[in-house]
C-alpha positions in Angstrom: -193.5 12.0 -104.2 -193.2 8.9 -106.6 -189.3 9.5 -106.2 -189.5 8.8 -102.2 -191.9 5.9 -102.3 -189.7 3.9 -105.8 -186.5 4.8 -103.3 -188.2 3.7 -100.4 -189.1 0.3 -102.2 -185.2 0.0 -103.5 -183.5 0.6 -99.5 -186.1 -1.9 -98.1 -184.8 -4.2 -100.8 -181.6 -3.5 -99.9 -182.4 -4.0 -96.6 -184.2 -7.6 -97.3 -180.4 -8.7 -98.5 -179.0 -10.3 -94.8 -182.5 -12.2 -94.5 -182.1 -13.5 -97.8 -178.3 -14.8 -96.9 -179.5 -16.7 -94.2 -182.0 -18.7 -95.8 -179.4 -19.1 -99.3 -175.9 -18.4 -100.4 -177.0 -18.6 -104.4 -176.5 -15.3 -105.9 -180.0 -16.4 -108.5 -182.1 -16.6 -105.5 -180.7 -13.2 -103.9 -181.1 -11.1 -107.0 -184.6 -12.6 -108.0 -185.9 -11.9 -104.8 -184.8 -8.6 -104.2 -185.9 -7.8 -108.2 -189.3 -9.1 -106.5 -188.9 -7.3 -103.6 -188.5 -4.7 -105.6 -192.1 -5.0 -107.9 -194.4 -6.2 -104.8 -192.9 -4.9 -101.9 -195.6 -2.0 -101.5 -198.6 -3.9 -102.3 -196.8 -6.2 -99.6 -196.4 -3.3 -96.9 -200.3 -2.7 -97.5 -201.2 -6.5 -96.5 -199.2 -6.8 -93.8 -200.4 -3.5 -92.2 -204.1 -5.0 -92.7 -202.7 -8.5 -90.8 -200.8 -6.5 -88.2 -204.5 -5.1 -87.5 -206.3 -8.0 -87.8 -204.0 -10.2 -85.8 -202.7 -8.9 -82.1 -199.8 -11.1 -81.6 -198.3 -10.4 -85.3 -196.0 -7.9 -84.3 -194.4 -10.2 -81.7 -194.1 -13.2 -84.4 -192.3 -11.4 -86.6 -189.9 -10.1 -83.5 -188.9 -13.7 -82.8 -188.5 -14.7 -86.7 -185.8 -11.2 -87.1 -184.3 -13.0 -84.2 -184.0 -16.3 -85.4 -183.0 -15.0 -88.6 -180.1 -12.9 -87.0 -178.8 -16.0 -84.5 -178.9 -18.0 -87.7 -176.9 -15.8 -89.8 -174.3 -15.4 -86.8 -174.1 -18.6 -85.9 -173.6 -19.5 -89.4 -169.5 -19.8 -89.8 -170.1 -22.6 -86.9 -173.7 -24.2 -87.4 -175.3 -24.9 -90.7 -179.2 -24.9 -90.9 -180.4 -26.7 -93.6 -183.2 -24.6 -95.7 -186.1 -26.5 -94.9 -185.9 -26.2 -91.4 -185.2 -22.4 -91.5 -188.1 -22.0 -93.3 -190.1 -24.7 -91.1 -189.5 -22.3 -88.5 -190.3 -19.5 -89.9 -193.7 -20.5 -91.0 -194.3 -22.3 -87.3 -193.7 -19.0 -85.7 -196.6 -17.2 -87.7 -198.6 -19.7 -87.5 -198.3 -19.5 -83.8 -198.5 -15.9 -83.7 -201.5 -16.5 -85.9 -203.3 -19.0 -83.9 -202.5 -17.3 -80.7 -203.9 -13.9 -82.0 -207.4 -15.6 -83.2 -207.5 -17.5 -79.5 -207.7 -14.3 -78.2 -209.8 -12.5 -80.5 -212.4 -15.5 -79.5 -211.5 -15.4 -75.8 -212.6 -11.1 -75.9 -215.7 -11.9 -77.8 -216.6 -14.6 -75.8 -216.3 -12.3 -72.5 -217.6 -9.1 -73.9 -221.0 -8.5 -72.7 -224.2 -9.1 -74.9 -225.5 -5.7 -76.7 -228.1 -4.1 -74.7 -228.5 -1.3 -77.2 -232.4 -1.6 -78.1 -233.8 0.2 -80.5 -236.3 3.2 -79.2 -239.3 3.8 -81.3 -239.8 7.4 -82.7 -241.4 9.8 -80.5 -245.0 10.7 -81.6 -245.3 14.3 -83.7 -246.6 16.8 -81.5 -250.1 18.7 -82.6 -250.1 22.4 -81.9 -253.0 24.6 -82.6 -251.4 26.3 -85.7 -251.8 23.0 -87.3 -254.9 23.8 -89.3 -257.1 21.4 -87.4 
């Protein structure tokens, strides 16, 4: 079991490499972060599963930043980005997906209908005749 979950960790790393490329070409910052992707990426997994919950629009956030990744890094040959902006975007996107999300959580709430659950008092113990009174 501990085999499939370290391998899992070391093909997601693997994985992580093209996303890495388009924000750097240095080899240091590639290899660090895929050694770091490496040590944190299932604690990681864990809280983004939590904010995917927590946050409706997440999943669509994340969408458009794998796409802006991927135009980046094919448009790269012809069109440099510099680093700062990729990452401006990056952050803009989840913080949109973010705020959008917790407008809506506060849009349901305020339309969901006030609690009419009351609480009903205990019925009263019945007395029979075999009570010894």
């Amino acid at each position: 079991m501990l085999l499939t979950i370290e391998s899992s960790d070391v093909l997601f790393a693997i994985d992580s490499v093209p996303a890495v490329f388009s924000v750097t070409s240095d080899p240091f910052v590639v290899y660090t972060s895929n050694i770091f992707a490496i040590l944190g990426l299932r604690s990681m997994y864990f809280l983004v599963q939590n904010a995917v919950d927590q946050f409706h629009y997440l999943k669509v956030g994340l969408a458009f930043i794998l796409m802006f990744i991927g135009v980046k890094m094919l448009a790269n040959p012809w069109f440099h980005t510099p680093i700062a902006v990729s990452l401006g975007v990056i952050v803009a996107l989840l913080a949109a997906s973010i705020g959008a999300s917790w407008v809506r959580g506060r849009r349901l709430a305020a339309a969901a209908p006030p609690s009419t659950a009351m609480a009903t008092p205990a019925p009263a113990p019945v007395r029979t005749a075999n009570d010894g009174r």
